[in-house]
C-alpha positions as CSV (number, residue, x, y, z in Angstrom):
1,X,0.0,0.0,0.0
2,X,1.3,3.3,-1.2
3,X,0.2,6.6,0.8
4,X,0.7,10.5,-0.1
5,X,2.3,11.0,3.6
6,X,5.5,8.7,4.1
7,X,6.4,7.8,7.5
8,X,6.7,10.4,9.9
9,X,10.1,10.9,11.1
10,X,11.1,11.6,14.9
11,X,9.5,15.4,15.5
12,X,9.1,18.1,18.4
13,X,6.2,20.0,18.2
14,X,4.2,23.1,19.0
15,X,0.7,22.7,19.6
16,X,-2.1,24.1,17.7
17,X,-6.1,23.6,18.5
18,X,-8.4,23.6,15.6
19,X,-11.8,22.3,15.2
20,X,-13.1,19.6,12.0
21,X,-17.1,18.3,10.9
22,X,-17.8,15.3,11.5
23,X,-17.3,14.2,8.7
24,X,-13.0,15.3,8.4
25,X,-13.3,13.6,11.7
26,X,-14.3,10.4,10.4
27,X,-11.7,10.8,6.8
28,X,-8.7,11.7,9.5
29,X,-9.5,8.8,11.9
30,X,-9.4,6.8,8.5
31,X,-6.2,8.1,6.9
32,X,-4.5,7.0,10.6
33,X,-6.1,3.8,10.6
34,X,-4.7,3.0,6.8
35,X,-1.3,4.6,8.1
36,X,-0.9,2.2,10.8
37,X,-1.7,-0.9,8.2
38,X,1.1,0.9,5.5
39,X,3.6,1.2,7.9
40,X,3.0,-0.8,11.1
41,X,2.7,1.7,13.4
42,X,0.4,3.3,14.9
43,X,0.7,7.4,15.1
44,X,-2.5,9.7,16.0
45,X,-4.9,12.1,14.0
46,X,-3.3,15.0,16.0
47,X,0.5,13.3,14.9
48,X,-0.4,13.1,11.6
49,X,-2.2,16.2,10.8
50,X,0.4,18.8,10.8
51,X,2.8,16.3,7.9
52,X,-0.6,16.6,5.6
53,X,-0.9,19.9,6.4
54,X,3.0,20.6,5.4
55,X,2.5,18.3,2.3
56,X,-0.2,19.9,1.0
57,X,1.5,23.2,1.2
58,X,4.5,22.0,-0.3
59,X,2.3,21.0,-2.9
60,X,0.8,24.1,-4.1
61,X,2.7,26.0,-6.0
62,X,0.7,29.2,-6.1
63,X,1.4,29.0,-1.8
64,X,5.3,28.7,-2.5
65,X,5.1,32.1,-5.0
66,X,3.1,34.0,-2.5
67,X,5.4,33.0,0.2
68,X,8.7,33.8,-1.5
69,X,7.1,37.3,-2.6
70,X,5.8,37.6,1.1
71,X,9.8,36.7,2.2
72,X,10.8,39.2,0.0
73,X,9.2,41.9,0.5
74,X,10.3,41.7,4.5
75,X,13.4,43.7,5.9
76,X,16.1,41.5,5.9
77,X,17.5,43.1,9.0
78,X,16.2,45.4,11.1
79,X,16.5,49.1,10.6
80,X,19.9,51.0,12.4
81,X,19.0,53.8,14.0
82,X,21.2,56.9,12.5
83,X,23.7,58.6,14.6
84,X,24.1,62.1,15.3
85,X,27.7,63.2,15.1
């Protein structure tokens, strides 16, 4: 069997609270459930959500332009105050 997400490698996390339908419930509960049978091992909805969530934003590529024009349009350092002589 041959998933979208590979395994998930060893991680540290931040965490993040967000509510889902019933129905996103149900498909996420799923997708860990078929993980587990792909790869053996067992890993959580709240585990897995944030590798679909960086896969599917690695996979749009009208995300990465806007993001690259966002980075570049920030100050790459921040602004020296002047001094008086």
């Amino acid at each position: 069997m041959t998933l979208k997400l590979d395994r998930l490698p060893d991680r540290e996390s931040v965490k993040i609270t967000f509510s889902a339908d019933a129905d996103l419930k149900a498909a996420l509960n799923d997708y860990a459930e078929i993980y587990r049978r792909a790869y053996g091992q067992k890993e959580s909805v709240a585990d897995l959500i944030p590798f679909m969530l960086e896969a599917f934003m690695n996979a749009d590529p009208g995300f990465k332009r806007a993001r690259k024009e966002l980075e570049d349009a920030r100050p790459s350092s921040p602004p020296t105050k002047a001094t008086e002589v």
